[in-house]
N, C-alpha and C positions, 0 to 999 in steps of 0.2 A: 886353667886347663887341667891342672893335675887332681884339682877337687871335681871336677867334673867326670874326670877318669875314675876317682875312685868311688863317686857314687854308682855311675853305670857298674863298676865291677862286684860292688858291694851285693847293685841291683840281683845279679846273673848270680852270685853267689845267695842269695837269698834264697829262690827258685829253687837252685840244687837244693840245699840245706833243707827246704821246704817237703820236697820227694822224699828226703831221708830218714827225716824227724817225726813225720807222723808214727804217732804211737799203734803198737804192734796188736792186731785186732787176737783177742785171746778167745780159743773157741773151747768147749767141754761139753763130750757127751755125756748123757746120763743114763743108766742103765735102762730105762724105758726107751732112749733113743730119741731124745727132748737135745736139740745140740743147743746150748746157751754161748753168745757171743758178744764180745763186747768190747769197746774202746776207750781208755782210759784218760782224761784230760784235767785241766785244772779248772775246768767250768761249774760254776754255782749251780747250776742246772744240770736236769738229766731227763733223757728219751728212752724208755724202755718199750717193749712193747711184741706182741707177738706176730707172726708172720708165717702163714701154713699156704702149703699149697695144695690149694683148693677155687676153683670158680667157675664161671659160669660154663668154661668147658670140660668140666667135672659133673655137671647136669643135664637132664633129656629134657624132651619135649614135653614132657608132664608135670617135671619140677623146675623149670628153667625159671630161672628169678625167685630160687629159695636162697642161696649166698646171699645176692642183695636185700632182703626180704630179712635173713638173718644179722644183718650189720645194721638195720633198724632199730633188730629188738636188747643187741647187746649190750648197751649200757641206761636199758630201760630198768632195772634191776635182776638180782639173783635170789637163788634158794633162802641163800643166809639173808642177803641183805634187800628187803622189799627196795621200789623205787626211788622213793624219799629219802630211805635211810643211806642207798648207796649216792643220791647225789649231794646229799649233806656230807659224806665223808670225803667224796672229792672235791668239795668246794672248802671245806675244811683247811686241804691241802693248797688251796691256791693252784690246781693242776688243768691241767689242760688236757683233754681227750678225743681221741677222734679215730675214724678207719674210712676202711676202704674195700672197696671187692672189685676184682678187674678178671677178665677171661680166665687166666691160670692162678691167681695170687690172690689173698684177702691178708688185711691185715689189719689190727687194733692194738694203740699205742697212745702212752699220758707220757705228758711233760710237765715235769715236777721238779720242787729243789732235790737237790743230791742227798738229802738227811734222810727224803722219804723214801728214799729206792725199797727198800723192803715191804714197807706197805702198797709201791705201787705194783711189787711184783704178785703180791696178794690178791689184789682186785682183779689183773689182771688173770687169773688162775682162776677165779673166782665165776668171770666174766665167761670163758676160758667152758670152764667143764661144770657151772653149774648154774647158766642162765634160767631167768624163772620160767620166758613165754607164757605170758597168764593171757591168758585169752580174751583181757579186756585190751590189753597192750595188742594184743595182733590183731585186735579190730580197730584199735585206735591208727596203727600205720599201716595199715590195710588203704586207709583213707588219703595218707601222708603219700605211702609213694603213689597210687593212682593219682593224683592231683601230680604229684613230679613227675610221673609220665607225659601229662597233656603239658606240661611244663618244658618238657625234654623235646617235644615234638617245635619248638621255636628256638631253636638253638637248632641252625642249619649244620653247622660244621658236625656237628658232633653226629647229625641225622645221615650226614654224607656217608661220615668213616660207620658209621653202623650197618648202612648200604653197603658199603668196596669190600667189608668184611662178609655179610650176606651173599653176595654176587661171586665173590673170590674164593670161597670156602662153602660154597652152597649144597647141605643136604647133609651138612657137619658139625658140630658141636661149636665149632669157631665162628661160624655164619651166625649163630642164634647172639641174642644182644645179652649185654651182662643185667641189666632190672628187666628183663621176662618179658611176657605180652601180659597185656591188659586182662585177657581171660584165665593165664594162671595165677595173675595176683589178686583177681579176684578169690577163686574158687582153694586157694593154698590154706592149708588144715595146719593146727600145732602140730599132728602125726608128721606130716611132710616135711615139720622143720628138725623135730625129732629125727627122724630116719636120717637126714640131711648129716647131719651134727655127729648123729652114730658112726654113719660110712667112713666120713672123712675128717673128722677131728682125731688123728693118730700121733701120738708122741712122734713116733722119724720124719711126719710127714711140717714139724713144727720148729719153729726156731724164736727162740726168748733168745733178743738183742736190745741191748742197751748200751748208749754212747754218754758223756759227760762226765762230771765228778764222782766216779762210782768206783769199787773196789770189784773185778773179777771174783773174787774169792768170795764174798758176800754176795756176788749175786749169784753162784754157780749152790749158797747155801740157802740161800730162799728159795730159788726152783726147786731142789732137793724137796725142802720144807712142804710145797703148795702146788708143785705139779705131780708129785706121785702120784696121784691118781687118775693120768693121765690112761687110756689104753696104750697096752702094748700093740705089735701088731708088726708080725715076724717080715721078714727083707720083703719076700715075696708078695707080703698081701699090703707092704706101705704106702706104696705108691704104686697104683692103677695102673696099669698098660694102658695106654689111649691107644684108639685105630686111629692111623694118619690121616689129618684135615688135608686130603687133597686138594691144590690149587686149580681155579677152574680159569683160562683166560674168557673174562662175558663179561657181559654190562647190563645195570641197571639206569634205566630213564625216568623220573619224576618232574613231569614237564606240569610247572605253575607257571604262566603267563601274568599273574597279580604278583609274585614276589620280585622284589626288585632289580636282586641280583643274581646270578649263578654260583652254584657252588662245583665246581666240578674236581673229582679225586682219584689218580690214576695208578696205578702198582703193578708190578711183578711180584714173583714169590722171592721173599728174601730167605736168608740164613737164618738158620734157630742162633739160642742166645750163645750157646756154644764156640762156635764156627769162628775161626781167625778170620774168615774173611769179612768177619762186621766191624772189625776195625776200619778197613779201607771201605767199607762202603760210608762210616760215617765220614771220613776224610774227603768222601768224593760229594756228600751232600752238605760240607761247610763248601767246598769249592762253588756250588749252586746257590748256597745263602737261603735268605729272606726277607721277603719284602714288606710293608706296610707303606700308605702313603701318609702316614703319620712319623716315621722313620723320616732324619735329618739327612743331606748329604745329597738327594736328587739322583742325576744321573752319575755325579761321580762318586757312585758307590764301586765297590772291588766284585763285587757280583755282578758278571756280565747279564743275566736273565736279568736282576733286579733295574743296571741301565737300560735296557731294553723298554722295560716296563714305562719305567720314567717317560723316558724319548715319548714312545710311542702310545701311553698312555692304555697300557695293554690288561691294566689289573686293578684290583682297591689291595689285594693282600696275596702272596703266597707263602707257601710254608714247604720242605722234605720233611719227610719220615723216616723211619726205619725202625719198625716195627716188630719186634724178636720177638718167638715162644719157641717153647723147649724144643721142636721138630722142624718148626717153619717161620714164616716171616710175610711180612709187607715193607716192601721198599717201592716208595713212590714220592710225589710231591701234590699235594691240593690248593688250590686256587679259588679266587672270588672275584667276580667282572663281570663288566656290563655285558647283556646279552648280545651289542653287536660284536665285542671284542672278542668272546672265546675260539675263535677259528686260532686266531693270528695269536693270542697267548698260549693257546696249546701246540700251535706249529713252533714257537720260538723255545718250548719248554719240551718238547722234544728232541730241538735242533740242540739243545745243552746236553741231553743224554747219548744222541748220538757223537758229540764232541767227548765227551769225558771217554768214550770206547773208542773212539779211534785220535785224539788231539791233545787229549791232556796235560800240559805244559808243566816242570817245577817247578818254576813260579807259583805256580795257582797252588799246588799241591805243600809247598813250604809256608805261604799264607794261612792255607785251610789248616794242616798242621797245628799251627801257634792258636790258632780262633778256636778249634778244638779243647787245648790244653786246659785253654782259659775257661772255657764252659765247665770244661771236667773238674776244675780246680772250683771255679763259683760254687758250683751244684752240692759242695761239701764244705758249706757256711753258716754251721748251727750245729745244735746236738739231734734236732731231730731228720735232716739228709742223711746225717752219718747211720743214724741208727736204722732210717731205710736201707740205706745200701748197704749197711751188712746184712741184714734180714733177706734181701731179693738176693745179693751177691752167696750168699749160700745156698738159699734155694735155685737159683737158675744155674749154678756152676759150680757148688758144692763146696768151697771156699769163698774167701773174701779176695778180690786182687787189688794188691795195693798201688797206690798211686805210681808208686814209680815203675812198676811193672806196665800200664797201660801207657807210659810216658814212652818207655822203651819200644812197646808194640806202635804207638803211632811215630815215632821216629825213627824204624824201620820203612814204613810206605814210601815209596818211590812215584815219580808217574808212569811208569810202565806199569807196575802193581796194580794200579787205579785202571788203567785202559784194559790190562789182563782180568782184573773181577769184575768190571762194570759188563767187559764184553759178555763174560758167563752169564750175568742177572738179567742186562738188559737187551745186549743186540740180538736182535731179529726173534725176542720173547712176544707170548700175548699176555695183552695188558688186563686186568679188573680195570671196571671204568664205574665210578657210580657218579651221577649226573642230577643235580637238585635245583628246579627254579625255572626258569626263561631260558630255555636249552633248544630251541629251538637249531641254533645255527651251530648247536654240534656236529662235527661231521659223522656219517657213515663208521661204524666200529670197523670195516674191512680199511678204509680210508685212512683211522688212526694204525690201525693195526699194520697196516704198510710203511707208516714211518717210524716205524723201530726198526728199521733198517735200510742203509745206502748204498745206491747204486752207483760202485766207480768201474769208470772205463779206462 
């Protein structure tokens, strides 16, 4: 009994210890306004890599699917280094490279050993401010992404949330998809990827972050080194004013009778990334869970929707969201089911939101808690999450918040907390709805639209 004791205490003492001991993320601006950040560890390896805020709601109707278009052509070669030359130097290294473009963020970043930090912060600088765009390369994935578009278009889920985004944000920057339409990826010019790169490639608007066995000091003197020649680009002109993506409550229907299943994805307008109230919204969307009928545990799972589902045979999958940008948000939950089920899964997947705003028990709210922790802890298992999340955590909040700071913020929530912010987001809100597939026995939008709210006597 007493070794038993002191293992559980050791356990509880780890966890603390765990919050305390993560290494202190070191930030420096540089006079161009290039902030370099970065976390220090005893790992062989390291994640460097840049992170600008920049995408596709950084783009109009004319260039919409130049960001993705530009993460193409980035490590197709540069100025200095033609094609061949620069991917014989990265293979050289044993490195690993890759990015990303998303509505508000793009980012490119190698996973190298720790020796190379200096040369990967080169490439990346390189990559950075002096891509070649040679015009046989933007006809060669001219061809790439049109075929990944007709690609994209079979991959339901992802067609949904492109839809609830559309429908929810309609006639707004946020609405348009982040790879473009098929007609601007056609007709997109090296000029248009030029101007692109000009506007918004700005030192303040950029952050060089690297996690692993690396020295602050060194890497704050290779930027030095390889980003001077970054643009300046004074407070005012750094970052764009956006006009606010207005939330619209409507829906889109995409009724296929040949596809097998439904996808159906529903939301309010959530909190930007800002907002103390996305803590409790993420605590109130562990209390709803997720489901899969590939997931172990049946109906005795701790997720009431998810029993439900079981029981009643209501779903193949669901998933919550919560969905932050810098202004606004999507908080909802999406699902997948047989076309005769979606009445009764979307009634039982409402009857959870209206319960979190008026019902929500500590119990549930102490569970979802710890299920939280745990995610939040997973999700920073490598050197290259970490170097994500310093990169997004300064751009979306202007620092890094360390672990034990969101350990603190979620173990403040309460369930009155959760029924007080669910009520603001959700009760008696209009919903986005976007609807893909065998939709047939959707209900009426006035129909959903009434039950986001209960009538007691």
């Amino acid at each position: 009994a007493t070794l038993l004791t002191l293992t559980r205490n050791r356990g509880v003492a780890t966890y603390a210890q765990a919050l305390h001991n993560i290494p202190e993320t070191q930030v420096t601006t540089l006079e161009n306004g290039l902030r370099v950040a970065s976390e220090e560890s005893n790992q062989p390896t390291c994640t460097v890599g840049v992170w600008i805020g920049v995408g596709s709601r950084y783009e109009n109707e004319k260039n919409n699917g130049a960001g993705y278009f530009l993460e193409h052509l980035a490590f197709k070669g540069t100025k200095k280094r033609p094609g061949v030359a620069f991917e014989k130097e990265v293979e050289s290294m044993g490195a690993h490279l890759s990015g990303y473009t998303s509505r508000e963020q793009t980012a490119y970043y190698i996973k190298a050993l720790s020796k190379d930090m200096p040369k990967v912060v080169e490439l990346l600088a390189d990559v950075v401010q002096n891509c070649a765009l040679e015009e046989s390369q933007i006809e060669k994935e001219r061809g790439v992404i049109l075929q990944e578009l007709t690609e994209l278009d079979s991959n339901l889920t992802d067609v949904t949330f492109d839809y609830l985004h559309a429908t929810a944000f309609q006639g707004t920057a946020l609405g348009r998809t982040v790879e473009g339409t098929t007609e601007n990826i056609k007709h997109m010019t090296r000029a248009d990827l030029v101007s692109y790169v000009d506007t918004n490639f700005k030192a303040p608007r950029m952050v060089l972050a690297a996690a692993g066995g690396i020295s602050h000091k060194e890497l704050v003197d290779a930027a030095k080194q390889h980003f001077s020649g970054l643009p300046f680009a004074y407070k005012e002109d750094a970052v764009p004013i956006l006009p606010h993506c207005r939330f619209t409550g409507s829906e889109i229907r995409v009724r296929d009778d040949a596809l097998p299943h439904a996808h159906i994805a529903l939301a309010v307008e959530g909190p930007g990334w800002a907002d103390p109230d996305n803590v409790v919204l993420l605590v109130a969307n562990s209390i709803i869970g997720c489901y899969d009928r590939t997931f172990g545990g049946g109906k005795n799972q701790s997720s009431r929707l998810a029993t439900l589902a079981v029981e009643h045979n209501l779903c193949h999958s669901f998933q919550t969201f919560n969905t932050s940008y810098s202004d606004t948000g999507l908080f909802g939950f999406h699902f997948v089911s047989d076309p005769l089920s979606i009445d009764d899964m979307l009634y039982c997947a409402q009857g959870e939101w209206m319960r979190l705003c008026t019902s929500t028990t500590e119990s549930e709210v102490k569970r979802a808690k710890n299920m939280l922790r745990n995610a939040m802890v997973a999700q920073l298992d490598g050197t290259t999450p970490v170097c994500e999340n310093i990169g997004s955590h300064l751009l979306n909040y202007g620092r890094r918040i360390p672990l034990e700071e969101w350990d603190s913020r979620i173990s403040a929530v309460d369930s009155r907390m959760v029924r007080e912010v669910c009520s603001k987001y959700i009760y008696d809100k209009c919903p986005a709805i976007a609807a893909v597939g065998p939709i047939e026995q959707l209900l009426d939008y006035n129909r959903i639209r009434s039950a986001m709210y209960w009538i007691r006597f």
